[in-house]
C-alpha positions as CSV (number, residue, x, y, z in Angstrom):
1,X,0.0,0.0,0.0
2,X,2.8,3.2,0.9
3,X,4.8,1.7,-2.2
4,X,1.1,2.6,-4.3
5,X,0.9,5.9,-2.7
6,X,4.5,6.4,-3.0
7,X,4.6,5.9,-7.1
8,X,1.4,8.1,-6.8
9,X,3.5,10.7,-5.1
10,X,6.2,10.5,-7.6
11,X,3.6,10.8,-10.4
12,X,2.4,14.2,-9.1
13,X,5.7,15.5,-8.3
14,X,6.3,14.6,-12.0
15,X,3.4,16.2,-13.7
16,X,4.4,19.3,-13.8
17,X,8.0,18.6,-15.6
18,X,5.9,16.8,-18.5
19,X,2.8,19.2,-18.4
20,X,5.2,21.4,-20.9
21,X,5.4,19.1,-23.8
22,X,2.8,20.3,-26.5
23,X,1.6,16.5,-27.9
24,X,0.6,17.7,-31.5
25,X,4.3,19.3,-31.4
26,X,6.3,16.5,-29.9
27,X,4.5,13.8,-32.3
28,X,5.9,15.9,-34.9
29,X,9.3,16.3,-34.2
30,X,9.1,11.9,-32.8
31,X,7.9,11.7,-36.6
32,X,11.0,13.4,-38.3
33,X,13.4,12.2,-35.5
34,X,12.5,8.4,-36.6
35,X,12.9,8.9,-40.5
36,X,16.2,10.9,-39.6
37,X,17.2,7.5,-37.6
38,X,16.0,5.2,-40.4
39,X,17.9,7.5,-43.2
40,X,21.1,8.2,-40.9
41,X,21.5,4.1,-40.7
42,X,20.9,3.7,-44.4
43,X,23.5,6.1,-45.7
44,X,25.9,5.9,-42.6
45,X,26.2,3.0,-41.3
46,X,29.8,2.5,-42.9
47,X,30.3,6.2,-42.1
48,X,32.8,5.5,-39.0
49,X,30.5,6.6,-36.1
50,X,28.3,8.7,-37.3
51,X,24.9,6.8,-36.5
52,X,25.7,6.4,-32.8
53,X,26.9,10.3,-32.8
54,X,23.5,11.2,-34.8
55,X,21.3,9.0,-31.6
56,X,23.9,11.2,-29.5
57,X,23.1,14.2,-30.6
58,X,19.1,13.3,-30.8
59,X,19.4,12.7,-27.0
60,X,21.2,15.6,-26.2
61,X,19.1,18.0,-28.5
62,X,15.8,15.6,-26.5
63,X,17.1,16.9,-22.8
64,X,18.0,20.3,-24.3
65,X,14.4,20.6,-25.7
66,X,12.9,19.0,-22.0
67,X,14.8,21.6,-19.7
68,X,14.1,24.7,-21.8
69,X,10.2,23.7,-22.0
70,X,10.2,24.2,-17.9
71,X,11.5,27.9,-18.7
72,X,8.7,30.8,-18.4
73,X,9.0,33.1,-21.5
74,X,9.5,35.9,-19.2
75,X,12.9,34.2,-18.0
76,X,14.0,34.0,-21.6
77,X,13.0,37.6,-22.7
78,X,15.7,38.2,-19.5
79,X,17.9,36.1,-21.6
80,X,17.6,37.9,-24.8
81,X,19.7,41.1,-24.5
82,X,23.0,39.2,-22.8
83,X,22.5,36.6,-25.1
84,X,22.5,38.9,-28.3
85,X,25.7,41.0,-26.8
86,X,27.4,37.8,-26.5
87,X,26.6,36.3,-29.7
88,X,28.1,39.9,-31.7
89,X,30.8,40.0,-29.5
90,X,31.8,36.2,-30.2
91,X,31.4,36.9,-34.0
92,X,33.3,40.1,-33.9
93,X,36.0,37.8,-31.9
94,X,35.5,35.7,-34.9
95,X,36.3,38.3,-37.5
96,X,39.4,39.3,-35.6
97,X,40.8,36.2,-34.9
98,X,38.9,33.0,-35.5
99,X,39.6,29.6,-36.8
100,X,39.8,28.9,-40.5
101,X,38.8,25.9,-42.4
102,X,38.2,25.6,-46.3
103,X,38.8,29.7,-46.6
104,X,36.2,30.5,-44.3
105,X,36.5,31.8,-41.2
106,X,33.6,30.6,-39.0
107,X,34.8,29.3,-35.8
108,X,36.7,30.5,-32.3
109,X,39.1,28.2,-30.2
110,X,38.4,28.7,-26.7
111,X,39.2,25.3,-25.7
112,X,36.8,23.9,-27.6
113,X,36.0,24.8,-31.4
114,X,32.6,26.5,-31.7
115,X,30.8,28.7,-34.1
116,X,29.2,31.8,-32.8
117,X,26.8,32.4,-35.8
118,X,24.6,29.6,-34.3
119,X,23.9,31.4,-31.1
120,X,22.4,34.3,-33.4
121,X,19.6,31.5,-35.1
122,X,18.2,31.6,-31.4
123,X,19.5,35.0,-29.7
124,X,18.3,37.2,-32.6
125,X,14.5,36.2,-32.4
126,X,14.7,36.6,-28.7
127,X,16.4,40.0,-29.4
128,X,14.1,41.6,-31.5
129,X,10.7,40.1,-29.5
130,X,12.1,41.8,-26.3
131,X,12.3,44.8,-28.2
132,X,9.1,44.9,-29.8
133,X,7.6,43.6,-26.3
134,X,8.9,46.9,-24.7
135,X,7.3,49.1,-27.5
136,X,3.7,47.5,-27.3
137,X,1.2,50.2,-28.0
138,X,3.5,52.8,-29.0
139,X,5.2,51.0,-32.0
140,X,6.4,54.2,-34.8
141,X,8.8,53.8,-37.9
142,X,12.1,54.5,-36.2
143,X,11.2,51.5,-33.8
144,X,11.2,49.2,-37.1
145,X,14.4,51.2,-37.7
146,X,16.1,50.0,-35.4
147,X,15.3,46.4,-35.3
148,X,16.6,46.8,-38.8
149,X,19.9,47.8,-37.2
150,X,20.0,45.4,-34.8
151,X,19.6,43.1,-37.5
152,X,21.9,44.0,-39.9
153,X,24.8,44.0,-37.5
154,X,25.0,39.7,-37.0
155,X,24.2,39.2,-40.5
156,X,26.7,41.8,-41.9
157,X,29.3,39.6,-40.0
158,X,28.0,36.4,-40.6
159,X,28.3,36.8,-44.5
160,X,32.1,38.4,-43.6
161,X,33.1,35.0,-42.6
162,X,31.5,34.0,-44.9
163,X,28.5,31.8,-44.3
164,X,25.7,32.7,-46.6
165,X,23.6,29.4,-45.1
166,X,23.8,30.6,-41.4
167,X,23.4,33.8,-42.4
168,X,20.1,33.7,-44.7
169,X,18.8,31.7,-41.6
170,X,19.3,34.5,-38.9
171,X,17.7,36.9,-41.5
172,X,14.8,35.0,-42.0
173,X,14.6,34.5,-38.1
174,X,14.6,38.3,-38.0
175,X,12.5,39.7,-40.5
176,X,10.0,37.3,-39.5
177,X,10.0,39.5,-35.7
178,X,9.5,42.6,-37.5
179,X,6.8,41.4,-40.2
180,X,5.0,39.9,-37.3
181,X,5.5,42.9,-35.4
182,X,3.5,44.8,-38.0
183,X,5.7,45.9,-40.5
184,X,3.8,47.9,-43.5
185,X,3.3,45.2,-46.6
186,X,3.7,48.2,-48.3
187,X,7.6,47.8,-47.3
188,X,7.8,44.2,-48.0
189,X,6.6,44.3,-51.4
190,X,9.3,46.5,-53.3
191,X,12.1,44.2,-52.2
192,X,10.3,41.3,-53.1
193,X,9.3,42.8,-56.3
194,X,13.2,43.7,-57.2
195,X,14.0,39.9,-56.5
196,X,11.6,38.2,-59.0
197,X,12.8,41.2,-61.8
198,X,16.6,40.1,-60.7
199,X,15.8,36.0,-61.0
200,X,13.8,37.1,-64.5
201,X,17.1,39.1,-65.6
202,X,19.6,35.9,-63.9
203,X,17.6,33.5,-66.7
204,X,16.8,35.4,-69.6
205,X,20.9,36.9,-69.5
206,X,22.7,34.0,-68.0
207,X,24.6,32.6,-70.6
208,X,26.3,36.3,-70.6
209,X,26.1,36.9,-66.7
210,X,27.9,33.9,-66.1
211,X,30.5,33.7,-69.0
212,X,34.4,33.3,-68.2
213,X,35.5,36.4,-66.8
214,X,32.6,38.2,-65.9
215,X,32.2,39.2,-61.9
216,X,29.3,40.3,-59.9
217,X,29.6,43.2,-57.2
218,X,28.8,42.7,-53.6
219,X,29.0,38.2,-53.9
220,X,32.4,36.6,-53.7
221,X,33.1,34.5,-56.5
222,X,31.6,30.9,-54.9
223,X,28.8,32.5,-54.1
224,X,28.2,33.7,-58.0
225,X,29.3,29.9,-58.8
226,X,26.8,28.8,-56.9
227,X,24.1,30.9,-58.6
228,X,25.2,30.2,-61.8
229,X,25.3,26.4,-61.4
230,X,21.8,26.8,-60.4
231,X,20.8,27.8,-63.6
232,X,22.9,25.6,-65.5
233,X,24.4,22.5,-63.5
234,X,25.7,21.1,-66.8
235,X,27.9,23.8,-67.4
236,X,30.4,21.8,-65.1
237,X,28.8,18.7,-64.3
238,X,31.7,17.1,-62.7
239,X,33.2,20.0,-60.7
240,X,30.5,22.7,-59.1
241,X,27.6,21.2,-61.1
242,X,28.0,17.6,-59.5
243,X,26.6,17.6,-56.1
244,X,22.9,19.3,-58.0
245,X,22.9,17.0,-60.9
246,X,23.6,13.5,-58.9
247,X,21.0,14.8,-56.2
248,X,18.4,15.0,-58.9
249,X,19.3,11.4,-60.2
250,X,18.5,10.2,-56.7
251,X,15.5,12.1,-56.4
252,X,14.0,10.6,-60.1
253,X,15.4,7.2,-59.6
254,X,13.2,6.9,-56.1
255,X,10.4,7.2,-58.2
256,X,6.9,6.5,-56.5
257,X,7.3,4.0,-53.6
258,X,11.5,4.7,-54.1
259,X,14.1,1.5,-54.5
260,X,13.9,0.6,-50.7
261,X,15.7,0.8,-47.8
262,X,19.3,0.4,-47.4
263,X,19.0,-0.4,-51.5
264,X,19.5,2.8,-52.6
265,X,21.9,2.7,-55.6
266,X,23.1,6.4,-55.9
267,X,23.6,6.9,-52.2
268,X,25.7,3.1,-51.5
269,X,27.8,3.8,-54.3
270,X,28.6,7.0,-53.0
271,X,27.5,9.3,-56.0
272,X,25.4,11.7,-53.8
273,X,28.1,13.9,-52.1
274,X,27.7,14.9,-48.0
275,X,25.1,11.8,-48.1
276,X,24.9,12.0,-44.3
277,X,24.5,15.7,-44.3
278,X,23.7,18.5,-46.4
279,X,22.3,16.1,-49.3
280,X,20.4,13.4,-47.1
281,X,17.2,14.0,-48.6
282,X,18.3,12.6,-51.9
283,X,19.4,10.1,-50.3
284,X,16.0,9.3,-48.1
285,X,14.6,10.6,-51.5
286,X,15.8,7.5,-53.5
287,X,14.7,4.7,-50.9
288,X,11.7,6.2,-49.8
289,X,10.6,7.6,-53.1
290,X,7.7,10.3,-53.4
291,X,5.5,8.3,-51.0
292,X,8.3,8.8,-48.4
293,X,8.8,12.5,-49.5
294,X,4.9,13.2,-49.2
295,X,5.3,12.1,-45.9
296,X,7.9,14.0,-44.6
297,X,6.7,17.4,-46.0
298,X,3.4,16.8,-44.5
299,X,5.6,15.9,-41.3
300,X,7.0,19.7,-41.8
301,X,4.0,20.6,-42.7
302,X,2.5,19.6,-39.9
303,X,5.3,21.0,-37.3
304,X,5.2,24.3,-38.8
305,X,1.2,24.5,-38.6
306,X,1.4,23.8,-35.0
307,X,4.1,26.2,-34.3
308,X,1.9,29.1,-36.1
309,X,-0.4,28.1,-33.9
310,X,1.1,28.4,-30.5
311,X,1.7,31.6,-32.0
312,X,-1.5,32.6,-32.2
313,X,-2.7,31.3,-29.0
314,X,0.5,33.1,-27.3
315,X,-0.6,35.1,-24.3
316,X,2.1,38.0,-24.7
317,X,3.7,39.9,-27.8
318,X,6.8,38.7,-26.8
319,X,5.9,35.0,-26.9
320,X,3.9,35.6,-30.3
321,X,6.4,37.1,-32.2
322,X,9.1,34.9,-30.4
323,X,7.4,31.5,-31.4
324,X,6.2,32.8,-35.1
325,X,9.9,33.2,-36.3
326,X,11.0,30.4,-33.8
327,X,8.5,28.1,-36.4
328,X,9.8,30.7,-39.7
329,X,13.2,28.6,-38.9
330,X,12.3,25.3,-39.5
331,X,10.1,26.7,-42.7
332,X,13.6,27.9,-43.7
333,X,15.5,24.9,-42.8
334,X,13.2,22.7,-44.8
335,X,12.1,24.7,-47.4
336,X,16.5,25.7,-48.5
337,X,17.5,22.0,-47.7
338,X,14.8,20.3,-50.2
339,X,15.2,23.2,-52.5
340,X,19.0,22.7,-53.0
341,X,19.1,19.3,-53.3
342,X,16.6,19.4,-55.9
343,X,17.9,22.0,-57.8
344,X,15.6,24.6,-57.3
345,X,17.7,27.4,-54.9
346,X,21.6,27.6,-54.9
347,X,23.5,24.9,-52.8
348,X,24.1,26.3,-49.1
349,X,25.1,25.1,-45.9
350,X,21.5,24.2,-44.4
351,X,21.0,21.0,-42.9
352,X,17.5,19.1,-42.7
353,X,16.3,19.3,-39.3
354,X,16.6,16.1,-37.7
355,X,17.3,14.1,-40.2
356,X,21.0,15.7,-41.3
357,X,23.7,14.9,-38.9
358,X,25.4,17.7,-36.9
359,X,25.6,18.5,-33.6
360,X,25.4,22.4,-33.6
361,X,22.2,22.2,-35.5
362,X,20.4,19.7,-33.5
363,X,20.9,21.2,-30.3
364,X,20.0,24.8,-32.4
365,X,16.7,22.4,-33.1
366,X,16.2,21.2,-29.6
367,X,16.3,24.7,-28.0
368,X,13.6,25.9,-31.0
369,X,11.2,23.0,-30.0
370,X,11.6,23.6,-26.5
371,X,10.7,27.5,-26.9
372,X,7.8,26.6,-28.5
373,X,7.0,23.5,-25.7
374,X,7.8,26.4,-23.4
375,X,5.2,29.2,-25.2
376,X,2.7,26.5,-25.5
377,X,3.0,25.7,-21.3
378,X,2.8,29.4,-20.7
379,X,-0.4,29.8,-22.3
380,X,-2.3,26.5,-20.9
381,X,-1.0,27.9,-17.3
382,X,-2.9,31.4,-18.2
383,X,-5.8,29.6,-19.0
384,X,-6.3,27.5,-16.2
């Protein structure tokens, strides 16, 4: 009998630990966490270690994602100006004397390796919601101002380094704060305007935008590369164009109900370059075929509906505009990683979210998830 009141005890003491996990969200992310198990076996299992570091990392991003949910929103607005001085400062550290790999310099030895840029996917969202929570009411143009600034600042240094993936993603994070802050449509729709006449221009002049010699302002030279290959991945189909053109044939050869799993030609071969990583969804592409791609992008889908969601149901500006571009991340994620690897948006650094392996990124994911498993808790603690 006291061991029955005892585990009764323990259940209660319990409940409120686990009363922070939003179940539409956590089935979601379970969902994507599974296929990026199933797909991390299939193309690395004779990738040294990198299955048992991709559970690792799953685990670690799972506690990250458990402890954060138990944090009130008001504790991480607290968070969000230290956090954001510390993430500049680390990439102004990084400009001055970071670590460089491959020509870039991204990362800062101090005893360990890390890279800075990642805080800003998470401190710049919490940066720009505290400053739009502290404005409430009173909101006028020079407040949109400077969020602009405070924007521009990380992503100016970011693409320094550079690091166009990390750095489209904190931009996203932050114009996503200051359209859901109210920004004017009437200031979105010029630039957006400008980009659709400059991808018309890229197509209708690219055999002479892209010839031998020719150089763009403002992009460094990969970065034009890049574009260009885009647009014509046969122009150098085993140099820049490769990675694009073999991710396609992995995508086609899937076909409907794809080739099977841990029978994927392109991917055991070891045609699809970074299969473990940046290109993963060619490979789960080919095994899985569009059947398995239907149901990952409703998986997305799915996660991203029920982050807008919490959103809406947020019971403070802060929270709302905190957990819209928190959910505008893993639209980003998705949306670049797919496009890339099938040849619809310039190859970039962006990682699947939980399905590519890396470390940095997962925990990045697990902190996002448990924001949102934090909002959501807030907002059912209001109500009752």
């Amino acid at each position: 009998m006291a061991q029955r009141f005892g585990s009764v005890s323990l259940r209660k003491r319990l409940a409120p630990w686990f009363s922070g996990f939003d179940g539409p969200l956590a089935f979601a992310v379970f969902m994507l966490a599974c296929a990026g198990m199933l797909t991390m076996y299939s193309s690395g299992w004779d990738y040294g270690t990198r299955v048992e570091d991709h559970a690792r990392n799953m685990l670690i991003a799972a506690f990250i994602m458990f402890v954060v949910a138990q944090v009130p929103p008001q504790r991480l607005m607290a968070l969000a100006v230290p956090l954001y001085v510390l993430g500049v400062s680390l990439l102004i550290a990084v400009a001055l004397f970071g670590v460089t790999k491959k020509g870039a310099r991204r990362w800062l030895n101090v005893g360990v390796t890390i890279q800075p840029s990642e805080i800003l996917k998470i401190a710049m969202p919490l940066m720009l919601a505290w400053w739009f929570q502290k404005r409430e009411g009173q909101m006028r143009p020079l407040d949109f101002a400077v969020a602009g600034g405070l924007l521009v600042i990380p992503v100016g240094l970011i693409m320094k380094q550079p690091d166009l993936g990390t750095a489209l993603l904190v931009l996203i994070a932050g114009v996503s704060v200051i359209f859901f802050a109210g920004m004017s449509w009437k200031l979105v729709i010029p630039p957006v305007v400008l980009g659709l006449v400059a991808v018309l221009l890229l197509v209708v002049f690219e055999p002479q935008l892209c010839a031998d010699g020719v150089r763009w302002p403002v992009l460094h030279d990969y970065q034009q590369q890049r574009i260009c290959t885009l647009l014509d991945p046969t122009r150098d189909p085993l140099g820049k164009g490769f990675h694009i053109i073999q991710g396609m044939i992995a995508i086609g050869s899937g076909g409907v109900l794809g080739l099977g799993f841990m029978q994927g030609t392109q991917t055991h071969l070891e045609f699809i370059p970074e299969r473990t990583t940046d290109f993963i969804f060619a490979a789960f592409s080919e095994e899985f075929g569009l059947l398995g791609n239907l149901f990952l992008i409703g998986a997305f889908v799915f996660l991203i509906l029920r982050g807008l969601t919490i959103a809406l149901e947020a019971s403070t500006l802060f929270s709302r505009l905190l957990a819209g571009s928190v959910t505008m991340i893993f639209f980003t994620y998705a949306f670049v990683n797919m496009g890339m690897v099938s040849g619809i948006v310039p190859v970039v650094g962006v990682p699947l979210p939980f399905i590519s392996y890396g470390g940095t990124a997962m925990v990045t994911l697990g902190l996002a998830v448990g924001i949102l498993m934090a909002i959501a808790k807030s907002k059912r603690l209001v109500q009752s």
